[in-house]
Backbone as JSON Lines, residues from 0, in Angstrom:
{"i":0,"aa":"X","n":[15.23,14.95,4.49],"ca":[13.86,14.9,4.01],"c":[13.37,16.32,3.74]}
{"i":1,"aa":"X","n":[12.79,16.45,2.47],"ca":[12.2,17.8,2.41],"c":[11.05,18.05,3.05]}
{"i":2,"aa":"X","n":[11.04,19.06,3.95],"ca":[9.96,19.4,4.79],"c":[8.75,20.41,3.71]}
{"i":3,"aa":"X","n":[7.44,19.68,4.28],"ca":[6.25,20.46,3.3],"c":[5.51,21.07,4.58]}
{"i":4,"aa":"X","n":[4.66,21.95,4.17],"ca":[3.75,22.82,4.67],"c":[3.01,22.42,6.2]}
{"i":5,"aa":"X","n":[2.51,20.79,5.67],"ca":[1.43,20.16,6.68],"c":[2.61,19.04,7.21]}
{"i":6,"aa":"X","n":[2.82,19.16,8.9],"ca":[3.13,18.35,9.3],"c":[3.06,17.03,8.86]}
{"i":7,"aa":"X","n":[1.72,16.89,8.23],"ca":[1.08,15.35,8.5],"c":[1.56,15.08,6.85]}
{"i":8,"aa":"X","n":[2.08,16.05,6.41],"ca":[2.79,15.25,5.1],"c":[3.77,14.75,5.38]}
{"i":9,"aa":"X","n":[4.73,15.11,5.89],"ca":[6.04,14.66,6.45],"c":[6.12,13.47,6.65]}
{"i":10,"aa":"X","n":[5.04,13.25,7.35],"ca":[4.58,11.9,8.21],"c":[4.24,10.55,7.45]}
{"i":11,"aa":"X","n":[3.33,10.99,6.42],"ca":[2.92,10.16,5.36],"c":[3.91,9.86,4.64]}
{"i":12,"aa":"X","n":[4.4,10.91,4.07],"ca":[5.88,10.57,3.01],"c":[6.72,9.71,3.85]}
{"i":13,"aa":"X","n":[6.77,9.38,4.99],"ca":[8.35,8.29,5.92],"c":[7.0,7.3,6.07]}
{"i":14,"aa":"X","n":[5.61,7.25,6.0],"ca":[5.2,5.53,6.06],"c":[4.93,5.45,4.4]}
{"i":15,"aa":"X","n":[4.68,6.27,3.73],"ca":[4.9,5.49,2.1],"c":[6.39,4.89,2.14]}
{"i":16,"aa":"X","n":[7.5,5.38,2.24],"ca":[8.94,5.36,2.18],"c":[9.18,3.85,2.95]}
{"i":17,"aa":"X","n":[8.75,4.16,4.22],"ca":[7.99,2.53,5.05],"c":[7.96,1.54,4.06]}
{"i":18,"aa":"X","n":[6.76,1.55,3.61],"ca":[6.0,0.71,3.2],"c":[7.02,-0.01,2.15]}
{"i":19,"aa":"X","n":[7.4,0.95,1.06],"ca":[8.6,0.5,0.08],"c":[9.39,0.01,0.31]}
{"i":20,"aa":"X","n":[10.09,0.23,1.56],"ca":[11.33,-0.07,1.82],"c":[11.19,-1.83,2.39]}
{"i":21,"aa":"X","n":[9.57,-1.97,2.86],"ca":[9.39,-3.5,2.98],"c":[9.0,-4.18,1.9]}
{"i":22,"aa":"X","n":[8.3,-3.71,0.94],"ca":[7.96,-4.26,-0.13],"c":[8.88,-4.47,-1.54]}
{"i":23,"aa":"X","n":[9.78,-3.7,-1.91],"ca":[10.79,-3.87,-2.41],"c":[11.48,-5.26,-1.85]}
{"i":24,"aa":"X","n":[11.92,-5.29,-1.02],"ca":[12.55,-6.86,-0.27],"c":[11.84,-8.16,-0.28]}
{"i":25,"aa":"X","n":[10.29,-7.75,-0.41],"ca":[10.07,-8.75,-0.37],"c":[9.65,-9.44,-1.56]}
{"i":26,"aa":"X","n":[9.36,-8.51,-2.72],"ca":[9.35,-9.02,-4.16],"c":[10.81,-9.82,-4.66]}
{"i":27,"aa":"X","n":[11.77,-8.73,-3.83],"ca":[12.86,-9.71,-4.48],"c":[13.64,-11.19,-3.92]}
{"i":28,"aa":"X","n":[12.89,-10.91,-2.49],"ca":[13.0,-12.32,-2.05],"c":[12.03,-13.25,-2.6]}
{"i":29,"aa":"X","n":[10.88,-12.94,-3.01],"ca":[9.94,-13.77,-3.58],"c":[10.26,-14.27,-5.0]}
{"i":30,"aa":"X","n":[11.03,-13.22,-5.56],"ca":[11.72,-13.72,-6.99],"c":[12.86,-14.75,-6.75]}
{"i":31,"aa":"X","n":[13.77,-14.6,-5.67],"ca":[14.69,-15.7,-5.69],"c":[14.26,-16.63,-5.21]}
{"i":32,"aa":"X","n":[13.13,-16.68,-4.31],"ca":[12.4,-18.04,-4.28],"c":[11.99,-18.84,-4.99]}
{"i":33,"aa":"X","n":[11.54,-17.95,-5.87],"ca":[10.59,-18.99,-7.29],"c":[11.81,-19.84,-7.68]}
{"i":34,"aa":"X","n":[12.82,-18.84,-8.04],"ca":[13.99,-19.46,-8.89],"c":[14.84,-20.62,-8.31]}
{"i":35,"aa":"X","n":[14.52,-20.7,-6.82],"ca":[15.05,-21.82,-6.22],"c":[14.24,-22.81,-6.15]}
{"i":36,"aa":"X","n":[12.9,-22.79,-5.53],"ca":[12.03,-23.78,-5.9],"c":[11.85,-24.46,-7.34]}
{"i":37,"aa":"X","n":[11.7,-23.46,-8.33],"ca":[11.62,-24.23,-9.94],"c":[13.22,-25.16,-10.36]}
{"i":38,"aa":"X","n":[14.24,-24.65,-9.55],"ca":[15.6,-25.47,-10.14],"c":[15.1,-26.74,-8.99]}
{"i":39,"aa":"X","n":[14.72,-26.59,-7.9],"ca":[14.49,-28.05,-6.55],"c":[13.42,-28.77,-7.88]}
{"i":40,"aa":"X","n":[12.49,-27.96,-8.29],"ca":[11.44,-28.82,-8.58],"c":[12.09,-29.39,-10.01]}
{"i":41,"aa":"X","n":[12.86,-29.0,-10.74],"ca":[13.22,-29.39,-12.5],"c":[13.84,-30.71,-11.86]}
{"i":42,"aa":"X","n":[14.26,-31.1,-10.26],"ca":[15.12,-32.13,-10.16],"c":[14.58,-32.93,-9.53]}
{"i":43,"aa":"X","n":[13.08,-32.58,-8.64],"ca":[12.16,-33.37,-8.23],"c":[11.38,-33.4,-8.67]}
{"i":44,"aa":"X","n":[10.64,-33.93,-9.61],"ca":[9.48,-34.11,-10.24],"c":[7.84,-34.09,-9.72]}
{"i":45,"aa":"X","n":[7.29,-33.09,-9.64],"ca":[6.03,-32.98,-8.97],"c":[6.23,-33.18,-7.19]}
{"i":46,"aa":"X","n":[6.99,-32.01,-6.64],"ca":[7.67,-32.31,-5.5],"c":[5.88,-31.97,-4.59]}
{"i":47,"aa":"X","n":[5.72,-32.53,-3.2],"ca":[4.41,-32.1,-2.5],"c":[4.85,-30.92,-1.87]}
{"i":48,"aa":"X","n":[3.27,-30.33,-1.11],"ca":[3.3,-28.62,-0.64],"c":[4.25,-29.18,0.61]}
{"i":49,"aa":"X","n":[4.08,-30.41,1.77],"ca":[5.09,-30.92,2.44],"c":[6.31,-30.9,2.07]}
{"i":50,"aa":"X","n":[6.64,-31.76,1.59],"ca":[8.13,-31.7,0.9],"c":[9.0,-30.1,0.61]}
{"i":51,"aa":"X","n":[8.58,-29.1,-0.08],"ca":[8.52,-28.13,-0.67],"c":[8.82,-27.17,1.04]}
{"i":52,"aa":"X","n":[7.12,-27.35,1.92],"ca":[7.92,-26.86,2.84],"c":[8.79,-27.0,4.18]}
{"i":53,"aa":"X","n":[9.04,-28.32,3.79],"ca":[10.09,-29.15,4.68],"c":[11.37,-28.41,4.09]}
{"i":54,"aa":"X","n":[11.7,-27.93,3.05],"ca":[13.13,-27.74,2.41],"c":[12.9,-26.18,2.59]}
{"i":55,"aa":"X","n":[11.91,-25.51,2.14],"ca":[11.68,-23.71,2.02],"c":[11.58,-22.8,3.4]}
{"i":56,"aa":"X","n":[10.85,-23.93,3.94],"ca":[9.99,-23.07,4.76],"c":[10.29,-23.43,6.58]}
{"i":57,"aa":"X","n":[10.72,-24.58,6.69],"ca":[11.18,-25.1,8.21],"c":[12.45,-23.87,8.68]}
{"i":58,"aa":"X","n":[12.08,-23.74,9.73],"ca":[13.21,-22.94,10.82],"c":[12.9,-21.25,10.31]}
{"i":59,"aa":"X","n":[12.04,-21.07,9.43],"ca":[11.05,-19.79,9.28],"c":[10.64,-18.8,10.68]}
{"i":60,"aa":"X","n":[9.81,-19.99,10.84],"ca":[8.98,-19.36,11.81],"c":[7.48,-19.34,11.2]}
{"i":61,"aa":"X","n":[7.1,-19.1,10.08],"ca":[6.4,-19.07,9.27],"c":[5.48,-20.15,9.4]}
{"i":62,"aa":"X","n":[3.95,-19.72,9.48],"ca":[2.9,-21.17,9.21],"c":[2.65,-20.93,8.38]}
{"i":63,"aa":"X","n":[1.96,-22.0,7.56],"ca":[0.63,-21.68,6.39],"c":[1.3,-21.61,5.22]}
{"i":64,"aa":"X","n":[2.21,-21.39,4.92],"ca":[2.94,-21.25,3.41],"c":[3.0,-22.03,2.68]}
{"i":65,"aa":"X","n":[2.56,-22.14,1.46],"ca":[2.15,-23.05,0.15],"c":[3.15,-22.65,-0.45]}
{"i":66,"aa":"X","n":[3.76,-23.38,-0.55],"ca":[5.01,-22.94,-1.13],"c":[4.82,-23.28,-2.74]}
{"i":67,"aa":"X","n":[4.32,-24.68,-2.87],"ca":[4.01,-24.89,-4.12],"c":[3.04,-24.33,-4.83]}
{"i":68,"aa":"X","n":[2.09,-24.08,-4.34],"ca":[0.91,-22.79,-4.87],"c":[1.89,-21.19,-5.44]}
{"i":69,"aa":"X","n":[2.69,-21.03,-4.23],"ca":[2.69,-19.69,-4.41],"c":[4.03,-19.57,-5.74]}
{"i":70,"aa":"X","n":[5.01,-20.56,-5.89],"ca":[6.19,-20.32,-6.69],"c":[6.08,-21.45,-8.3]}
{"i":71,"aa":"X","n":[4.73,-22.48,-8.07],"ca":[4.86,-23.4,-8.66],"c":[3.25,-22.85,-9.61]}
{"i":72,"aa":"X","n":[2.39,-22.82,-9.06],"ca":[1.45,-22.53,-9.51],"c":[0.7,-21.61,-10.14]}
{"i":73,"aa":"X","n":[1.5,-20.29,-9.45],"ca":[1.06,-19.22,-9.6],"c":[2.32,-18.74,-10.77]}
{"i":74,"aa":"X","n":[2.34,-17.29,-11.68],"ca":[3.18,-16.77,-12.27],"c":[3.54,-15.57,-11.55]}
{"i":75,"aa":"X","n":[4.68,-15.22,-11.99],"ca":[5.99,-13.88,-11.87],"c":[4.29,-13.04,-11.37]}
{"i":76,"aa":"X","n":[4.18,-12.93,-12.73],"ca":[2.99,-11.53,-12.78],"c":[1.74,-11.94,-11.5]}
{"i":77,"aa":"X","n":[1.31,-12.93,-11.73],"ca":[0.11,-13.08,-10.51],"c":[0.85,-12.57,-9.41]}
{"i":78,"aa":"X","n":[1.55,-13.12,-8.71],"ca":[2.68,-13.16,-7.43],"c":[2.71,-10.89,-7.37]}
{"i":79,"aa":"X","n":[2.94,-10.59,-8.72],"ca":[3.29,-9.0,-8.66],"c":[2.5,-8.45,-8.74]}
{"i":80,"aa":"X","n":[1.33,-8.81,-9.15],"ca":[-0.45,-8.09,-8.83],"c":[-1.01,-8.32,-7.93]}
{"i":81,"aa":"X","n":[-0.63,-9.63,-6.91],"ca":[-1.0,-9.95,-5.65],"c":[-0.25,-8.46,-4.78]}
{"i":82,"aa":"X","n":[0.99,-8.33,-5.14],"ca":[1.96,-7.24,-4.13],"c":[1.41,-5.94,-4.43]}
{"i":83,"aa":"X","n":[0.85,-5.43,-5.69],"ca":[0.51,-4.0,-6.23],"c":[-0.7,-3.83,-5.56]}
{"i":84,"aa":"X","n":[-1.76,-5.09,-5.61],"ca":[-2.78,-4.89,-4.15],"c":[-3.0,-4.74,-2.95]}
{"i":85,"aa":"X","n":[-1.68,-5.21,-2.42],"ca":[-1.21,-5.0,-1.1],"c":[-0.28,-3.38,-0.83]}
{"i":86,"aa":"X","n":[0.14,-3.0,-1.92],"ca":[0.81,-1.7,-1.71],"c":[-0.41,-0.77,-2.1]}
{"i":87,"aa":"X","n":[-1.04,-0.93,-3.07],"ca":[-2.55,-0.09,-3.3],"c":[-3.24,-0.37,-1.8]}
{"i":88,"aa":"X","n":[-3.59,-1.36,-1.39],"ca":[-4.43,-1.19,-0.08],"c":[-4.18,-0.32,1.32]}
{"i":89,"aa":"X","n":[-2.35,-0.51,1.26],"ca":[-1.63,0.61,2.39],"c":[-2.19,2.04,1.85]}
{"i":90,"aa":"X","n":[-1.45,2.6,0.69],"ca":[-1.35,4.12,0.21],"c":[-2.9,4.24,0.12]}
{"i":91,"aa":"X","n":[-3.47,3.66,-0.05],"ca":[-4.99,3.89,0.1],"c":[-5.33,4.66,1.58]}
{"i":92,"aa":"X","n":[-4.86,3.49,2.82],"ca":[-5.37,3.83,4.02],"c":[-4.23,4.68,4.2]}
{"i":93,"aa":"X","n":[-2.8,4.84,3.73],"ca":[-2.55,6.31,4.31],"c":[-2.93,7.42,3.49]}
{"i":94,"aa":"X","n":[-3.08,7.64,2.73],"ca":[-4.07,8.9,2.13],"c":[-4.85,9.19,3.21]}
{"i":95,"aa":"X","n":[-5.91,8.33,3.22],"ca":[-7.25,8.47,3.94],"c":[-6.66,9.42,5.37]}
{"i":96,"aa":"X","n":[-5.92,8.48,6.09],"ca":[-4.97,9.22,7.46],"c":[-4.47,10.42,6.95]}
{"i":97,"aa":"X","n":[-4.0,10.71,5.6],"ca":[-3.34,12.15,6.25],"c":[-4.69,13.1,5.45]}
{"i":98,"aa":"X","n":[-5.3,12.82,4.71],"ca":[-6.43,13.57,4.52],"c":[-6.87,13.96,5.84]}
{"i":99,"aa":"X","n":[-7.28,13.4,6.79],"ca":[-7.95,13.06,8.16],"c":[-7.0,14.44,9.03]}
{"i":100,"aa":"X","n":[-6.07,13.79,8.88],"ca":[-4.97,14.68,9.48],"c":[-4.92,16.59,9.19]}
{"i":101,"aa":"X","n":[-4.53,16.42,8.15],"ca":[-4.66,18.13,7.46],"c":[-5.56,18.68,7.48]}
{"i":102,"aa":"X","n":[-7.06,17.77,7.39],"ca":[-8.4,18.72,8.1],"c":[-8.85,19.22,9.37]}
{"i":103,"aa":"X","n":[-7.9,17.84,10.37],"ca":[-7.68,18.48,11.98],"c":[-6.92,19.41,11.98]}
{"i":104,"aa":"X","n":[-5.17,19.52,11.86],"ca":[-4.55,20.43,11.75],"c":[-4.92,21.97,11.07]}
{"i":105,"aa":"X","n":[-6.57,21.7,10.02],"ca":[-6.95,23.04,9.75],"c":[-8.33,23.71,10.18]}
{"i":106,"aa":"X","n":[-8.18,22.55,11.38],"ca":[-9.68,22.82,12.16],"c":[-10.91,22.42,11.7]}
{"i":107,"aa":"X","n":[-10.82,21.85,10.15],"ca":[-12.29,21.79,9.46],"c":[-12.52,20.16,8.87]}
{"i":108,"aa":"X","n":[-11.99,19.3,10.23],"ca":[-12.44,18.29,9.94],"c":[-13.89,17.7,10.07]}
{"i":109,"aa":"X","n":[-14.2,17.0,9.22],"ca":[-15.82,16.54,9.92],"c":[-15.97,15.32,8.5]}
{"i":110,"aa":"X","n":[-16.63,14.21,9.15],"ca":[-17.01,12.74,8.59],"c":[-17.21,13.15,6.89]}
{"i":111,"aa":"X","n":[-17.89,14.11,6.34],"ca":[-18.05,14.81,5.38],"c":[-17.46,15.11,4.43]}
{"i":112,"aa":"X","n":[-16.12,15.69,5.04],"ca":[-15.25,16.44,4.19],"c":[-14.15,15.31,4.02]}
{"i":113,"aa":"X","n":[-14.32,14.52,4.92],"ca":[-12.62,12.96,4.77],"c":[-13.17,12.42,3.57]}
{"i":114,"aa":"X","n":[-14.63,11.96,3.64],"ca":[-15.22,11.73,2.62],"c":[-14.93,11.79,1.4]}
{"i":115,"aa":"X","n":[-15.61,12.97,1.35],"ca":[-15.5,14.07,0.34],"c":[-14.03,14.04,-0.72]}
{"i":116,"aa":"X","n":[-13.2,13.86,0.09],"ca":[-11.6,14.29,-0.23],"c":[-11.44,13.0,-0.65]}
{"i":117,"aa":"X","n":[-12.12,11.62,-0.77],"ca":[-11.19,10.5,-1.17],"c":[-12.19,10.41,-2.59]}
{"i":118,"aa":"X","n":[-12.92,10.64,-3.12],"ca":[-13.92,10.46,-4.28],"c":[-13.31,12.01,-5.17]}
{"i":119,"aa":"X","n":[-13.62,11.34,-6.54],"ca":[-14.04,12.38,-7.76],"c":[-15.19,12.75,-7.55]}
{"i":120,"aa":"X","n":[-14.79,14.34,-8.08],"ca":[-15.91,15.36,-8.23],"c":[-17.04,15.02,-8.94]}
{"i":121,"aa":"X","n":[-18.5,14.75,-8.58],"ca":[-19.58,14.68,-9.34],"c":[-20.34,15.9,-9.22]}
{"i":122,"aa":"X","n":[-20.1,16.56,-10.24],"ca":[-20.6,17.94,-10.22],"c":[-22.67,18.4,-10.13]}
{"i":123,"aa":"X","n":[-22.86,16.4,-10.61],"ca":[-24.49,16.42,-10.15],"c":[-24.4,16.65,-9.07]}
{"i":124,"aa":"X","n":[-24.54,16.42,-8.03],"ca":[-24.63,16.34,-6.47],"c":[-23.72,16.93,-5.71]}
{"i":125,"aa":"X","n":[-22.72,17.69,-6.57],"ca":[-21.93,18.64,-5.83],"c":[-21.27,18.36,-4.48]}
{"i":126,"aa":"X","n":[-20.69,16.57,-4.66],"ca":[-19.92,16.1,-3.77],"c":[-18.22,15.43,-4.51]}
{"i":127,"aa":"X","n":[-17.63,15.15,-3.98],"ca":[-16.29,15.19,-4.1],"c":[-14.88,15.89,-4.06]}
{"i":128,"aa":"X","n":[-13.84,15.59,-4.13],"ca":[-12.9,16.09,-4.41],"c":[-12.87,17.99,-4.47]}
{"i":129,"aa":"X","n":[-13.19,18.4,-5.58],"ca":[-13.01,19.5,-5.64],"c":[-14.27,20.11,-5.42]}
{"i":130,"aa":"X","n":[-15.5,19.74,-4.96],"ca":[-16.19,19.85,-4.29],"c":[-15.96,20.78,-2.91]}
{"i":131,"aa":"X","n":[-15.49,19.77,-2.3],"ca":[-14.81,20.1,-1.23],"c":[-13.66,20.76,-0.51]}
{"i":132,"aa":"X","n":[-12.67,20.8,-1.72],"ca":[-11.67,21.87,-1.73],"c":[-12.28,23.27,-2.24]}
{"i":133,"aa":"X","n":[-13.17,23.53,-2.76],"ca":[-13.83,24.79,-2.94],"c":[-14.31,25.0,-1.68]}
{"i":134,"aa":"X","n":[-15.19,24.01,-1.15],"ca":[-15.84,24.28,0.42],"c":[-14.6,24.91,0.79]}
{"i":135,"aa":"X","n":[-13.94,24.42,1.74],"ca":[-12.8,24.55,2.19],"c":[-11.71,26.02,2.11]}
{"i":136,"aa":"X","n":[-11.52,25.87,0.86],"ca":[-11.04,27.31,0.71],"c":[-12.07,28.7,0.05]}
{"i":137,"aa":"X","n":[-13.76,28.74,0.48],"ca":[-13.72,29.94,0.53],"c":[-13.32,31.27,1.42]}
{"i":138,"aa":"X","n":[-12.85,30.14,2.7],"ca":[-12.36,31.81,3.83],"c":[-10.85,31.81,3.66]}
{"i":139,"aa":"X","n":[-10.44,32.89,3.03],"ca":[-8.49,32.82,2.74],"c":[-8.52,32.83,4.03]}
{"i":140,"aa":"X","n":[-6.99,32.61,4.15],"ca":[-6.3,31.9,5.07],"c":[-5.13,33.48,5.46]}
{"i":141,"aa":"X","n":[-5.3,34.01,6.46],"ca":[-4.39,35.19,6.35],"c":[-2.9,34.76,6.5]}
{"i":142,"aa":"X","n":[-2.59,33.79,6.59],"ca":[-1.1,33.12,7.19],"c":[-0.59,33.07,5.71]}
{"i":143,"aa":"X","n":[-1.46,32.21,4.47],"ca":[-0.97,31.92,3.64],"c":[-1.02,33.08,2.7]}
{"i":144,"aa":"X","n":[-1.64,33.98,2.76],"ca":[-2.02,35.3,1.78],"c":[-0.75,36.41,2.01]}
{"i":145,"aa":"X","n":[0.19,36.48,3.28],"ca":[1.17,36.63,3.24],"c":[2.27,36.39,2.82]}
């Protein structure tokens, strides 16, 4: 792994890497599902969400699964914008964490500046993004000026 500057990148980069490494598997298990359910269903004709998860879903472990909703009802693409919201909602909250992180590690954390760091710059109100990275870096840093 290439090591960066801020610990807490390190950190973030192996739960994004995480995150992929579960979500990748499970799109493509969700793709060979469809493809098994639609060949069960071309041979059962309007099979029920029972039926469906009497054959899919028993010895799972799994409750609650609509099996026919999720492979019968729904499309490829719905099913893959459902997953891009669920991987947008993680990288969302780890941003937020290592933002959080690199302002402790630089002493100048505060409710304000986490803030601050997840929004675009609105240069009316002189909050956001680079807002705040100007805050931030007007005292150089003698470690890094070396």
């Amino acid at each position: 792994m290439r090591r960066t500057f801020f610990e807490a990148t390190n950190i973030h980069f192996g739960q994004i890497t995480y995150l992929f490494d579960q979500i990748w598997p499970l799109a493509v298990g969700m793709w060979n599902l469809r493809w098994q359910v639609a060949g069960y269903a071309s041979v059962r004709s309007d099979p029920t969400v029972d039926e469906l998860r009497e054959r899919f879903v028993t010895g799972s472990g799994i409750n609650g699964a609509n099996i026919k909703r999720a492979c019968l009802e729904m499309t490829w693409q719905q099913q893959q914008d459902h997953l891009a919201r669920v991987v947008l909602t993680n990288i969302i909250a780890i941003h937020e964490s290592w933002i959080s992180q690199v302002l402790t590690d630089l002493g100048l954390k505060s409710n304000t500046r986490v803030k601050m760091l997840q929004f675009p710059t609105d240069r009316a109100t002189n909050t956001g993004i680079w807002s705040c990275v100007d805050d931030i870096t007007q005292t150089e840093s003698p470690m890094l000026k070396e």
